[in-house]
C-alpha positions, -999 to 999 in steps of 0.1 A, spaced: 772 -320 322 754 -305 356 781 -325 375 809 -307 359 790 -271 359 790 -280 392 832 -284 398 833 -254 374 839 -264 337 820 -239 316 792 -257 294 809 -243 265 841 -258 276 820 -295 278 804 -292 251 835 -283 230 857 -315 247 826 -336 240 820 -323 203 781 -313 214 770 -279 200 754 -263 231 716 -254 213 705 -290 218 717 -294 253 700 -265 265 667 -277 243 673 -305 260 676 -296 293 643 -276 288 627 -314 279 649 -339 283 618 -362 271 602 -362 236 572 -358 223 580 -396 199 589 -409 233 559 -399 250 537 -410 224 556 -445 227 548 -447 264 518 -436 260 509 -464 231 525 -491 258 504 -481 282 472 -481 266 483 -518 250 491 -528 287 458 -518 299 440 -539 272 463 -565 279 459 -566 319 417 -560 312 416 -591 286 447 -613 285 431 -637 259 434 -611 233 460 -608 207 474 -579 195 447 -569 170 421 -571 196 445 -548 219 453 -523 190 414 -518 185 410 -518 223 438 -490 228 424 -472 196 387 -464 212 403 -456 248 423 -429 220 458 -439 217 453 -441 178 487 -470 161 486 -492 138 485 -533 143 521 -536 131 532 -506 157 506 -526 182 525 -562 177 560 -545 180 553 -529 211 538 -564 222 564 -587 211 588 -564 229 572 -564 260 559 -601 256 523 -596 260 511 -625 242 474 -640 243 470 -667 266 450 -686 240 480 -682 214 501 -705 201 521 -729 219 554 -716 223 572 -753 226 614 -753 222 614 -790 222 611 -802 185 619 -839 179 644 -843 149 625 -855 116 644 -893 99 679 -887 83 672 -869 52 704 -889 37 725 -916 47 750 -912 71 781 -917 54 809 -914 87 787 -935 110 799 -917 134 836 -915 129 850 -883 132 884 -887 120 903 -880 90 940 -892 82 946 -860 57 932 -830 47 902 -829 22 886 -863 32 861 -851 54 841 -818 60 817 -808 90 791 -781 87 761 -769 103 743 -733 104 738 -711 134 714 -684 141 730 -650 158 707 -624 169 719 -585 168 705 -556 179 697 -554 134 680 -586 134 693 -621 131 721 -632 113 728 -668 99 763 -679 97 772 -712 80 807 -727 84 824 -756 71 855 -774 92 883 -797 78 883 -829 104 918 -834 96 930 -799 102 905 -786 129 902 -753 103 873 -734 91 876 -740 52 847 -725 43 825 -701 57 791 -674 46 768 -651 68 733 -643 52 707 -624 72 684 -653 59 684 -688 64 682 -702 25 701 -729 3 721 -701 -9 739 -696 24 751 -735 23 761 -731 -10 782 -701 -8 797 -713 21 809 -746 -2 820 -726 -32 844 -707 -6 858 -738 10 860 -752 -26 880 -719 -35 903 -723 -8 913 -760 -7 913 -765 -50 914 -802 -52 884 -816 -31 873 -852 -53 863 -878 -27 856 -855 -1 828 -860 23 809 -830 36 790 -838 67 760 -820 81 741 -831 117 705 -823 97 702 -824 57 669 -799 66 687 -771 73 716 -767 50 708 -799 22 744 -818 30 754 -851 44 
């Protein structure tokens, strides 16, 4: 809004275009930074300063550390400040992406054949995990092989049976007649079908 003071467009001009009322941009202009948003920063910096003293500690140890230098929170406000910036203990769990797949939980009953000669004879599904800026979001779909469509699909913010199961009834909904059909899944852990 300087910028167009500046070229000579009235605040109150800007602020009626931009559908601001013009109290809060001057109360802002006179501190364009809170006092919640200093109080964040000031949190972060006393959990840094624990952190960078005493990396082995977790973020208990850094909450009580960052409490007695003054910079009063409480251990949940201490671990989301930490998990957002990442400061983890050095001694803390191992953080490992490789898991190794546990047995079959059922038997495979495609063997590895992929291919349908109609529609209804064999379903693929599998659950994926989509984070948002709310959280994550679990979405589990189920494909006709024959058709290459989505038959079936349900989005839970948790990762239960009930997801799966929703996700079936709606396929089941949509396609009537499914006797024989197989309904394929690449892990029986996750979403209990094979």
């Amino acid at each position: 809004m300087k910028e167009l003071a500046v070229d000579g467009v009235p605040v109150t001009v800007t602020c009626r275009v931009l559908k601001l009322a013009r109290q809060p941009y001057y109360r802002w202009l006179e501190r364009p930074v809170t006092e919640t948003e200093l109080e964040r920063v000031s949190r972060a910096n006393a959990l840094f300063d624990a952190h960078r003293d005493d990396p082995e500690f977790g973020y208990r140890f850094l909450a009580d550390e960052a409490r007695s230098a003054g910079s009063g929170m409480a251990d949940r406000t201490a671990w989301r400040i930490c998990r957002d910036n990442n400061w983890w203990s050095v001694f803390g769990k191992k953080r490992s992406r490789s898991k190794k797949a546990g047995p079959p939980v059922h038997d495979d009953l495609v063997r590895r054949d992929f291919s349908a000669t109609g529609p209804n004879q064999l379903w693929l599904t599998d659950i994926t995990e989509h984070a948002t800026t709310e959280g994550k979001l679990y979405l589990c779909a189920i494909k006709d092989v024959f058709s290459k469509r989505i038959v079936g699909y349900s989005i839970d913010t948790r990762m239960k049976s009930r997801l799966a199961v929703t996700a079936l009834n709606n396929a089941v909904a949509r396609r009537g007649s499914v006797a024989g059909c197989i309904l394929h899944s690449d892990r029986g852990s996750q979403d209990g079908f094979n």
